[in-house]
C-alpha positions as CSV (number, residue, x, y, z in Angstrom):
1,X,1.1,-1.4,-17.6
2,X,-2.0,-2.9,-16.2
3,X,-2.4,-2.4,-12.5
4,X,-4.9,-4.9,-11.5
5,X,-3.0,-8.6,-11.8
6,X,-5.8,-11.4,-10.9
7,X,-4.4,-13.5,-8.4
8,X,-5.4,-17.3,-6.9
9,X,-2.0,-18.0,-5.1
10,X,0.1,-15.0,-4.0
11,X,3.3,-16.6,-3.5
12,X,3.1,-17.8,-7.5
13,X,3.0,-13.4,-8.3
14,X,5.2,-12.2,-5.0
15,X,8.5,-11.9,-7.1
16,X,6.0,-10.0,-9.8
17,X,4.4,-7.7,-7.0
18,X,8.4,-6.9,-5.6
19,X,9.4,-5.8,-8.6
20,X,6.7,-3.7,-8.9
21,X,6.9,-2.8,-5.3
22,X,9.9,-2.3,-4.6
23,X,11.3,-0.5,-7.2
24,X,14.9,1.0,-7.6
25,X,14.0,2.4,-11.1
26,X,11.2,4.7,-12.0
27,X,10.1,2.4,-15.1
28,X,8.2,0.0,-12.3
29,X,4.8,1.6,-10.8
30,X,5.4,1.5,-7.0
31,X,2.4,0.1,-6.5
32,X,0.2,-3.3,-7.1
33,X,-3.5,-4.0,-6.9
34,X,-4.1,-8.4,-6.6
35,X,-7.4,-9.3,-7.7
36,X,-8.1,-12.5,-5.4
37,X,-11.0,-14.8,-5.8
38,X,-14.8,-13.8,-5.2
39,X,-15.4,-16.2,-2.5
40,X,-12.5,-15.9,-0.8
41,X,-13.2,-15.2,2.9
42,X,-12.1,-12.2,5.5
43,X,-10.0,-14.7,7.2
44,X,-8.5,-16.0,4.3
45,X,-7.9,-12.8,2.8
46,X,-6.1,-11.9,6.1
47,X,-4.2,-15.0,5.9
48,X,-3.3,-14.9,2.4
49,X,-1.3,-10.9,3.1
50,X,0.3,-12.6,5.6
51,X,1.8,-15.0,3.8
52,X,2.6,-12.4,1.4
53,X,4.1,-10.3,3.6
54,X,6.5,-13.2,4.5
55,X,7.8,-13.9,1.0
56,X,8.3,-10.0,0.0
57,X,10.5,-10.4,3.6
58,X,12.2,-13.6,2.1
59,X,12.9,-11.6,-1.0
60,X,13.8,-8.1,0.6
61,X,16.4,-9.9,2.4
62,X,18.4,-11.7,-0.3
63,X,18.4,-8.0,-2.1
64,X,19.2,-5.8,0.6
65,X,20.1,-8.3,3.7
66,X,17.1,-7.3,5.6
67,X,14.2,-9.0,6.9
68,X,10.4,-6.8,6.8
69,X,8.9,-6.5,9.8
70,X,4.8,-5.4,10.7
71,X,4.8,-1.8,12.1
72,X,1.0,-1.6,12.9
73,X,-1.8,-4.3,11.7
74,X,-6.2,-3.0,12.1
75,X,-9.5,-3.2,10.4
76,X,-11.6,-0.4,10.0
77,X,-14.5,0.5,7.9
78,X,-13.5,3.7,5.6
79,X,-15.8,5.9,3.4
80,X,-13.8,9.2,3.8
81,X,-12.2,10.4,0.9
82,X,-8.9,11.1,1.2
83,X,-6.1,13.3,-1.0
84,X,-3.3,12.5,-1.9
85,X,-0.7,11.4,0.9
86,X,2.0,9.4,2.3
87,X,1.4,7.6,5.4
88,X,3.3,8.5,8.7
89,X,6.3,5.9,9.0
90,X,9.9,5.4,8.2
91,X,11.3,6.6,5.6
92,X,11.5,3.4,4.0
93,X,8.0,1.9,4.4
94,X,5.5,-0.2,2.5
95,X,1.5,-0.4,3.4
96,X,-0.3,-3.9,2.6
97,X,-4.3,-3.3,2.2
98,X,-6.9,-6.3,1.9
99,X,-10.0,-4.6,0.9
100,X,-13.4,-6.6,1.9
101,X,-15.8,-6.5,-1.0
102,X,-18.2,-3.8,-0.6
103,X,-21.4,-1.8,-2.6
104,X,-19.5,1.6,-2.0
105,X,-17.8,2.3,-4.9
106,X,-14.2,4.5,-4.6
107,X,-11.6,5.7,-6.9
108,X,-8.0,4.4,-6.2
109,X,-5.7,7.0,-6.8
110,X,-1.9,6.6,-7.0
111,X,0.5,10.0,-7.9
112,X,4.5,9.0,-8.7
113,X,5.6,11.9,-6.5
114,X,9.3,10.7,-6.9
115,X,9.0,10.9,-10.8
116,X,7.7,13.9,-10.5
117,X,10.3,15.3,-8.5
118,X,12.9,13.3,-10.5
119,X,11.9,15.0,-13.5
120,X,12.1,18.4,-11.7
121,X,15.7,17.6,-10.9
122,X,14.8,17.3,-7.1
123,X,14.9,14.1,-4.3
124,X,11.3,13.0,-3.0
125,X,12.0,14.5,0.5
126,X,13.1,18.0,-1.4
127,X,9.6,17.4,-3.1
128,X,7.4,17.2,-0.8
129,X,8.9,19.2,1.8
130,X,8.5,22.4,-1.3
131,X,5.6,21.2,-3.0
132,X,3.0,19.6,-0.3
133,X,0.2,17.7,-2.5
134,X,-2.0,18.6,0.4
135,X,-2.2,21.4,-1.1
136,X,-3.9,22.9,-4.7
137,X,-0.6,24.3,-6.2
138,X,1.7,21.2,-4.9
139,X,-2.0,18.8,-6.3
140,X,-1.0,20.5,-10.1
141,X,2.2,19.7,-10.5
142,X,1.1,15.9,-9.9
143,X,-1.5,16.4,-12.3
144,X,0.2,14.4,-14.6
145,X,1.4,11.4,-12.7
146,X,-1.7,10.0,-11.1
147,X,-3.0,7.0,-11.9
148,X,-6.7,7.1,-11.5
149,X,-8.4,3.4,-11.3
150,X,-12.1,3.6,-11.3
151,X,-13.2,-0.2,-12.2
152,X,-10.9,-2.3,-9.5
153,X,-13.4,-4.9,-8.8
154,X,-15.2,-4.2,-5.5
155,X,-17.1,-7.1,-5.9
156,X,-13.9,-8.8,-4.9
157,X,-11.6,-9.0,-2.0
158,X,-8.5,-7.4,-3.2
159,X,-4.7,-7.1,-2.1
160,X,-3.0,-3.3,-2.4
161,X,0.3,-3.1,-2.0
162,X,2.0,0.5,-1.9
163,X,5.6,1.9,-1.7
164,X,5.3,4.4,0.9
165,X,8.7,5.4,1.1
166,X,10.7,8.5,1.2
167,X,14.2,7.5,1.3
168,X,17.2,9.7,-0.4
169,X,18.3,7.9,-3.7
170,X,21.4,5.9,-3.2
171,X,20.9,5.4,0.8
172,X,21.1,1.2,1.3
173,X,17.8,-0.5,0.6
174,X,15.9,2.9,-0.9
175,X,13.2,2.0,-3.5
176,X,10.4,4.7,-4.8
177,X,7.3,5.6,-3.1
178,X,4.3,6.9,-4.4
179,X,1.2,8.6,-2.4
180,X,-2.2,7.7,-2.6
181,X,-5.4,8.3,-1.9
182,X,-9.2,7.6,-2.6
183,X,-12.3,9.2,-4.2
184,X,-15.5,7.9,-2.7
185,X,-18.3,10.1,-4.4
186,X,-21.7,8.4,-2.5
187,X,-20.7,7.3,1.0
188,X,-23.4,4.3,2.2
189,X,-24.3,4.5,5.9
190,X,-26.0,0.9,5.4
191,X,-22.8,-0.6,3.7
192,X,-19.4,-1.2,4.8
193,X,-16.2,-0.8,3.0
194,X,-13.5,-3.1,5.4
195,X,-10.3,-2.6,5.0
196,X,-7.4,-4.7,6.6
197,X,-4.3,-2.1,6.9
198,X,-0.7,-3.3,7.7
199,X,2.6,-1.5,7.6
200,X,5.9,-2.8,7.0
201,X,9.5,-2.1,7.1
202,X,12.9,-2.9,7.2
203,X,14.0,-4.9,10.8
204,X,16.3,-2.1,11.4
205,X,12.5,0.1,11.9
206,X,10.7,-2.1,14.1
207,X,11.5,-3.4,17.5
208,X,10.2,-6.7,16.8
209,X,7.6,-8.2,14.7
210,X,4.1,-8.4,16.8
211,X,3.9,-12.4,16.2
212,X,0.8,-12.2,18.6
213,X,-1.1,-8.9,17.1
214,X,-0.4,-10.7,13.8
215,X,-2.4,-13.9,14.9
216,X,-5.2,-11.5,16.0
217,X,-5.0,-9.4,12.9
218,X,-5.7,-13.0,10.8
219,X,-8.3,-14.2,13.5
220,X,-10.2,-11.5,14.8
221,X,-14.1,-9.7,14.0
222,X,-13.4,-6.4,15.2
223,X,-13.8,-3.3,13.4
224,X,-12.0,-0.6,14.5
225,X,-10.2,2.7,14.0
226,X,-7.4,1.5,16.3
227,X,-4.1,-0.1,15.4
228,X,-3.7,-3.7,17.0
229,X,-0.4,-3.5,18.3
């Protein structure tokens, strides 16, 4: 399956990117990378996960009755590599990444953690609470389920969408996450690799969506470490 879908309107591919997404089978990837146009703008790119973000809502809700709700929005400029990992959030989560286009050139790295434990006859928790990736001996058994994507158009702005969940099988509204990570072999001091991070989840997770933080999100120039909101 090819991982990289180009992408000019995002509510013509957001039933595409769900199923992908928000997968209750292990045939779907559990993650998608949206190719948008060259010239598309910070702002615009900002804009356009928003929108995003509000159709995957419209369509988590007629499948599981549940709206999806922002748990942290930021920008920040990243050229640390980074192993393998699932971000800290609920156990049913999902990160949305617009990535700026840059001259520092990564490797996007994606391991099906909850095939692998499937095929081991364990849950994803049991998984990583016995097998921590973080570590060289937990790294091997995944050696066989990452997905390693070298050439993802950096020129581009691009739209990442990841399952980061962790929910037990058969719980209502639990889909398949999958960690990832990056591989940035030359780090540029006189370069900047932006990326505009969002989490979602479920209503039932968040106290309420941040309707103001998400306006600054879309609007603002900072460039930060720090979560807005």
């Amino acid at each position: 399956m090819n991982h990289l879908i180009e992408c000019t309107d995002v509510l013509q591919i957001a039933e595409a990117v769900f199923e992908r997404v928000f997968r209750t089978e292990l045939g779907q990837p559990g993650f998608a990378v949206l190719v948008m146009p060259q010239d598309l703008s910070s702002q615009e790119l900002r804009q356009s996960m928003t929108v995003l973000k509000e159709r995957l809502s419209e369509l988590h809700a007629m499948k599981w009755g549940e709206a999806l709700e922002y748990l942290s929005l930021g920008r920040f400029d990243q050229q640390n590599s980074t192993k393998l990992h699932l971000d800290g959030a609920p156990e049913r989560s999902f990160l949305m990444l617009g990535y700026e286009p840059t001259k520092v050139r990564s490797e996007f790295q994606i391991a099906d953690f909850s095939r692998c434990a499937c095929d081991m006859g364990l849950s994803p928790a049991e998984f990583m609470s016995q097998h921590n990736p973080m570590f060289s001996a937990g790294a091997e058994l995944l050696r066989n389920y990452v997905s390693n994507t070298t050439n993802w158009y950096e020129d581009c702005p691009r739209i990442v969408l990841i399952n980061n969940s962790i929910a037990e099988p058969g719980m209502h509204g639990a889909t398949y996450g999958v960690l990832h990570g990056a591989l940035i072999p030359v780090p540029d001091q006189q370069a900047s690799r932006i990326i505009n991070s969002t989490m979602i989840a479920p209503a039932c997770f968040v106290g309420s969506d941040p309707a103001m933080q998400v306006r600054e999100f879309v609007s603002t120039d900072q460039i930060s470490g720090q979560i807005l909101g």
